[in-house]
N, C-alpha and C positions, 0 to 999 in steps of 0.2 A: 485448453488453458484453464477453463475453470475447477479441474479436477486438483489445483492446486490451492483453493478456498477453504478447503476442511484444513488444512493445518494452520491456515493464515488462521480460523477462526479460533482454534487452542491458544495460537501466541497471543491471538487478543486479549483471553480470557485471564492469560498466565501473565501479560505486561498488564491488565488492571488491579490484576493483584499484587505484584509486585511495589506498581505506584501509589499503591494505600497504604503500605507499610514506612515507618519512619524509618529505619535505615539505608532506604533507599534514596534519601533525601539527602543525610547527611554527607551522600558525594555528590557535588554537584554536577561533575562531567557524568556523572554513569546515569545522574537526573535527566540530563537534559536528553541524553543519546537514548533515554529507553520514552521518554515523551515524546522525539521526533518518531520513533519506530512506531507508537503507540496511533500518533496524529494520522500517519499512513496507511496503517491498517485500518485504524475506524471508519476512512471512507470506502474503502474496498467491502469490508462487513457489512454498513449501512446501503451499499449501490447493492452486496449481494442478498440482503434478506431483502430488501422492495422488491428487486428482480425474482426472488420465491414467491413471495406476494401474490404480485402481480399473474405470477406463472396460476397460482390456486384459483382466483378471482377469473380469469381467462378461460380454465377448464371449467369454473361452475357456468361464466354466462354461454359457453357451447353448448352445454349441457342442456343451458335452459332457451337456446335461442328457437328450438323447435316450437316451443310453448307459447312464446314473447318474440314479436318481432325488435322489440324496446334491449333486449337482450342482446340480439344478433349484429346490432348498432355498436353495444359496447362490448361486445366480444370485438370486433373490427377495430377500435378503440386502444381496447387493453391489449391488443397483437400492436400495434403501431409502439404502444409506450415501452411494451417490453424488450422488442425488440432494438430502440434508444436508449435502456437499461443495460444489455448486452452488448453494447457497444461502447456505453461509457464506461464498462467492467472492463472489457474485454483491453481497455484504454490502460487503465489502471492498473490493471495486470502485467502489462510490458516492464519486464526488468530496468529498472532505473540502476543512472550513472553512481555508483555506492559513494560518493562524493557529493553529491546532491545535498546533503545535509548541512555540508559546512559552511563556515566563512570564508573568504577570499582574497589573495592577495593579485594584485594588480602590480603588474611591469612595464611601466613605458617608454620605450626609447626613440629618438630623433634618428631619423634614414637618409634617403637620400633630399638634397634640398636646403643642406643646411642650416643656418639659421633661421631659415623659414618653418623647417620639418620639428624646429624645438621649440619655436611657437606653438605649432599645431597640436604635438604635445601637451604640450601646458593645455589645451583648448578642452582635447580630450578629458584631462582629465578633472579638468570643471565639470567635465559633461555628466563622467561618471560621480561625481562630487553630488553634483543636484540629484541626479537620479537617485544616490541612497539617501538623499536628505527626504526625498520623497516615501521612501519605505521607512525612514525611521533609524536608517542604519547608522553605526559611527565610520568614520573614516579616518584613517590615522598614518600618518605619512612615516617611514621606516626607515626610507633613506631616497636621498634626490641629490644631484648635480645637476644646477640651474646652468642656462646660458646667458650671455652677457649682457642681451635683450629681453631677460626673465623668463625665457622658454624653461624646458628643462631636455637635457641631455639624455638623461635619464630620470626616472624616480617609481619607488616602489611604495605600494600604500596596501593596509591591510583594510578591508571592509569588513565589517562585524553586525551580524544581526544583533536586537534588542529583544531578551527573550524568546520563546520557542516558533520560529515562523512555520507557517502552511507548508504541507510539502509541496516539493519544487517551485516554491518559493524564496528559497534559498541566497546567499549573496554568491554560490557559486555555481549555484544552479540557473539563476539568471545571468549571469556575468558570463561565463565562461564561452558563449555563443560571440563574444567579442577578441578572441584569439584569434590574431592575424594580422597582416599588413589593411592599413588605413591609409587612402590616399587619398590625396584634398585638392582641389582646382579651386587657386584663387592669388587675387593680384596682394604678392609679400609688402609688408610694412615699408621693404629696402628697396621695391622696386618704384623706378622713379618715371618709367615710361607708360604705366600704366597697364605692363601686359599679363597677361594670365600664368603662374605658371605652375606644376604639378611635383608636386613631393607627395612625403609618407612618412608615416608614423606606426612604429610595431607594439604591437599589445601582448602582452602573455599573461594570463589567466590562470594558475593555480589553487588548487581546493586550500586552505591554510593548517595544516599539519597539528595535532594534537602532539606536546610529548608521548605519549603514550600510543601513539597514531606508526612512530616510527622510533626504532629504537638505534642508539648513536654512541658506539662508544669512543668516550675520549681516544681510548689508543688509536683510532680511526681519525684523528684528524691534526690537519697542521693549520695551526693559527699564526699568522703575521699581523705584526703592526706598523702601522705607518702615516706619516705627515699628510692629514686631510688636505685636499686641493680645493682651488674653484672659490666662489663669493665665499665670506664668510667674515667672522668681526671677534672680539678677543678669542684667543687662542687657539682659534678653528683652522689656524693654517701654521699654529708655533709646536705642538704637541705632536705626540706619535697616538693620538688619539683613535684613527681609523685602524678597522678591523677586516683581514680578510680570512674564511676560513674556508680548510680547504678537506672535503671528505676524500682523503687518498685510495681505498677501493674502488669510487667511481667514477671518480676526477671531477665531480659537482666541486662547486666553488660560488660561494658567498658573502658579498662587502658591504661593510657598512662604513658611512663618515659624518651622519646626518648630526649626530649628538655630539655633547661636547666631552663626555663620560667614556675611556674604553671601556668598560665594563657593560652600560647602556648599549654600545653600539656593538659588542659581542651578542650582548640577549636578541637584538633586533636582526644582527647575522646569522643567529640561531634560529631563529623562527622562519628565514628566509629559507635557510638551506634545509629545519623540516621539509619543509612545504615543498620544495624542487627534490627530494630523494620521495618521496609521497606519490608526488605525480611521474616520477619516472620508475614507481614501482607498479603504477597502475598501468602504465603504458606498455611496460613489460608484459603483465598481466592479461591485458586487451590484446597485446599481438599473438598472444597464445592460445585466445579464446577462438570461437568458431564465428563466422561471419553474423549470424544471430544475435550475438553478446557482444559483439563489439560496437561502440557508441561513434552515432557520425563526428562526433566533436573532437576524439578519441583519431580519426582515422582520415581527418584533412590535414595536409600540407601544414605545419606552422608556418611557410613564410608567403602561404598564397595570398592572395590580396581581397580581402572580402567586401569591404566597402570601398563606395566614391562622393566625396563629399563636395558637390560643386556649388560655389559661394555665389558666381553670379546668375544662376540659374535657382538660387533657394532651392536645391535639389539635392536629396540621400539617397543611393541606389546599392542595394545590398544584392550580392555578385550573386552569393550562393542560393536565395528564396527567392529574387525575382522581384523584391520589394523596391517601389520607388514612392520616394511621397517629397513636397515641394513646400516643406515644411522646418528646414534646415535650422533654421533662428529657434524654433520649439524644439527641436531634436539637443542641439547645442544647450540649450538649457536645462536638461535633464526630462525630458520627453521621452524617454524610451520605449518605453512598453509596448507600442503598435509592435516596432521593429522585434522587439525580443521573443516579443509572442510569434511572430513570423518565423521566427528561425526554430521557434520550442516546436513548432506546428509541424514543421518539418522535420526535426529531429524523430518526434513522435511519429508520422507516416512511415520514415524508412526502418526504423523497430520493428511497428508494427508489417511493415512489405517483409523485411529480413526474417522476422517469427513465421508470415504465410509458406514462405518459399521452404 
């Protein structure tokens, strides 16, 4: 794996100079894409020159551990760190999800359970609310059909980092371990007996599509307009205001009715249906790759059920890592990170198991 370091260290050399020059600047997408590339590589560079280092300093104290017993100490020593060095390269090295970089749009829909499952919903998506409030993120709501009880039926929101985040760091890089069925055990608002009962909530996770990420030609699509449904208060139920569009090559379809503008709520349909021809190109992409390159996230079930959120036990148990913790009230309010980190940790194991084999 390492013999793929000498060219990582050219690209380093050639994106610090690229980012000293001013017209590198004056686009800001091609900024920001060659500073995440640049963030990535620097620790890869910086793990590999310590890890040379370390390699020099190791063969001199062998060297001299005949002489010096004080030597032979830290020869024992500098074998221990470098070979912690090689392991956290060795880390770093694994082919990341090329999607990693971006922002993220979040889908959540109400299952089975009904008005219960569009509460839960709604819960969810507080949940993820606090949690990017916590990085910094913006959150921006795209389009939603609320339930009658203020749940939401559905609703799509875009997360946005603020400025260049760490790698895998990401709002899609973190999020996207959240794709799946979410099922909740806990006694409904409606119920009147006091008894427990179990629904679900579906998440989907997409990277959020640059124009330039996927390219879209108008003759490629049918757009309809039509009479927004559901709450709403002037005009939002008198106008032909809502948008649905529809890519006819591969039957992807995306609505919007959040706005009161069609025009607003075509741009928000637009970014939607980037983002879902994006991720079904990478999908593509991943089913043709070799089991090595293919991402566990990439190659679970979307409708398998990954978490259990049970309300009278204050207990979150996540199917796929094993994780359980009794801490549901912190989790709910944007608590994530034990859990995400669990599933990254996992991700990263079967990489790196799929690279050994």
């Amino acid at each position: 794996m390492f013999e793929a370091v000498e060219g990582m260290l050219a690209e380093h050399a050639d994106l610090e100079t690229r980012l000293g020059e001013p017209e590198t600047h004056a686009d800001a997408r091609l900024a920001k894409r060659l500073n995440q590339r640049y963030a990535a590589l620097s620790r890869i560079v910086e793990t590999w020159r310590e890890w040379e280092a370390t390699g020099d300093d190791l063969e001199a104290a062998r060297e001299l551990a005949g002489e010096d017993d004080s030597f032979a100490a830290e020869a024992v020593t500098l074998a221990a760190t470098r070979e912690d060095l090689a392991e956290r390269l060795r880390r770093l090295l694994v082919p990341r999800d090329p999607a990693d970089d971006k922002d993220a749009l979040l889908e959540l829909k109400s299952g089975e359970g009904g008005e219960e499952s569009a509460l839960f919903a709604g819960d969810l998506l507080r949940m993820y609310t606090r949690y990017a409030e916590r990085h910094g993120w913006k959150v921006e709501v795209l389009d939603a059909a609320e339930s009658d009880l203020g749940g939401f039926k559905s609703v799509t929101v875009a997360v946005k980092a603020t400025g260049t985040p760490d790698p895998g760091d990401a709002p899609f890089a973190r999020l996207k371990f959240e794709a799946g069925v979410h099922r909740v055990q806990r006694v409904p608002v409606t119920e009147s007996q006091g008894r427990v009962h179990t629904s679900a909530a579906g998440v989907l996770v997409l990277p959020e599509a640059e124009p330039v990420d996927v390219e879209v030609s108008d003759n490629d699509l049918r757009i309809d307009v039509y009479r927004s449904s559901g709450p709403g208060g002037q005009s939002v139920n008198t106008t032909d205001s809502a948008v649905r569009i529809t890519h006819v090559p591969t039957g992807i379809v995306a609505s919007c009715q959040n706005e009161k503008s069609q025009l607003q709520n075509r741009e928000q349909a637009m970014r939607i249906l980037r983002s879902r021809l994006l991720a079904a190109a990478q999908e593509a992409a991943d089913a043709e790759a070799s089991d090595a390159r293919r991402s566990q996230i990439r190659t679970v079930d979307r409708s398998e059920r990954i978490r259990t959120y049970n309300f009278p036990e204050n207990r979150v148990s996540d199917h796929r890592t094993g994780y359980k913790a009794h801490n549901l009230d912190q989790l709910l309010d944007g608590d994530l990170a034990p859990l995400l980190d669990s599933c990254a940790e996992a991700d990263l194991a079967a990489r790196l198991a799929a690279l050994e084999d």
